[in-house]
C-alpha positions in Angstrom: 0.0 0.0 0.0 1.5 3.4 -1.1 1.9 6.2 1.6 -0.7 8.9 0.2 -3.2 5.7 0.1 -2.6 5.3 3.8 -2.6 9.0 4.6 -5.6 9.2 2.8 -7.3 6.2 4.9 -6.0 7.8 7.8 -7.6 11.0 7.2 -10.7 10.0 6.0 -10.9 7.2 9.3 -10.5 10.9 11.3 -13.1 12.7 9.7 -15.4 9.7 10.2 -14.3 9.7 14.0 -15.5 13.5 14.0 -18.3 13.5 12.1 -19.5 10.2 14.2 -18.2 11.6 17.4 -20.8 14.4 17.4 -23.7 12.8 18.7 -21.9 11.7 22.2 -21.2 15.3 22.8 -25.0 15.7 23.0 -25.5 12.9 25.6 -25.7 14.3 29.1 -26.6 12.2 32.2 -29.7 13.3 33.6 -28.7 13.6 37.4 -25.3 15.6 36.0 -28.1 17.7 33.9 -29.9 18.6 37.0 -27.4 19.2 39.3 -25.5 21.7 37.2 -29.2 23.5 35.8 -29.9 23.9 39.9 -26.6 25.8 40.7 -25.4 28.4 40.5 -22.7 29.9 37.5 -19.4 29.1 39.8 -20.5 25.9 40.4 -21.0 25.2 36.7 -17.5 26.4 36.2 -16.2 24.5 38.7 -18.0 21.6 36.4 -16.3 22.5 33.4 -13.0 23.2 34.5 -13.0 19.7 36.5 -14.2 18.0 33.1 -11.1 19.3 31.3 -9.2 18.5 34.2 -9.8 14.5 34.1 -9.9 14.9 30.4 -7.2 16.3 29.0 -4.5 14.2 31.1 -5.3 11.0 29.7 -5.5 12.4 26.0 -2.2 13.6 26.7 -0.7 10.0 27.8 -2.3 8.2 25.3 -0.8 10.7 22.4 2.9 10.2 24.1 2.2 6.7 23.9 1.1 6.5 20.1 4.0 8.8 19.6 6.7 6.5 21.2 5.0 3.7 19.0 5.2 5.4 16.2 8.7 6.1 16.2 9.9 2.5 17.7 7.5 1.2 14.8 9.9 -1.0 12.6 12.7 -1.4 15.8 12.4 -5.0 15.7 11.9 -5.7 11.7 14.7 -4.3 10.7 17.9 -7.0 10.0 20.8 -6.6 10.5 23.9 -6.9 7.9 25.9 -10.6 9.5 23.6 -11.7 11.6 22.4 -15.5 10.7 25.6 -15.6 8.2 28.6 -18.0 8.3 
């Protein structure tokens, strides 16, 4: 498979992820719904910042460790010149 073939997969696979992502951004629990209707606006900020807060570390890991992968990618299938020769 040629490179711009799989850049192209992988960019249409993100868009897809987007475009199919939306609809869980409009999911809310109803007793998270209720709670942050019946307070007041520091509370709700309070709410938001504390989503971004247990949000954004684990987004952060998990790109480190697709990054890592991604460079130790072909660490173990490469050969080496003399090894397996006489």
């Amino acid at each position: 498979m040629s490179n711009v073939s799989r850049s192209l997969r992988g960019i249409l696979i993100g868009i897809a992820m987007l475009v199919f992502g939306l609809p869980a951004w409009a999911q809310s629990c109803a007793l998270c719904y209720t709670q942050a209707a019946s307070s007041g606006t520091r509370m709700i900020n309070a709410l938001q910042s504390g989503i971004l807060i247990l949000v954004i570390p684990p987004t952060l890991g998990s790109l480190v460790v697709i990054a890592i992968l991604y460079r130790k990618r072909n660490h173990f299938h490469q050969t080496h010149a003399g090894v397996g020769t006489p």
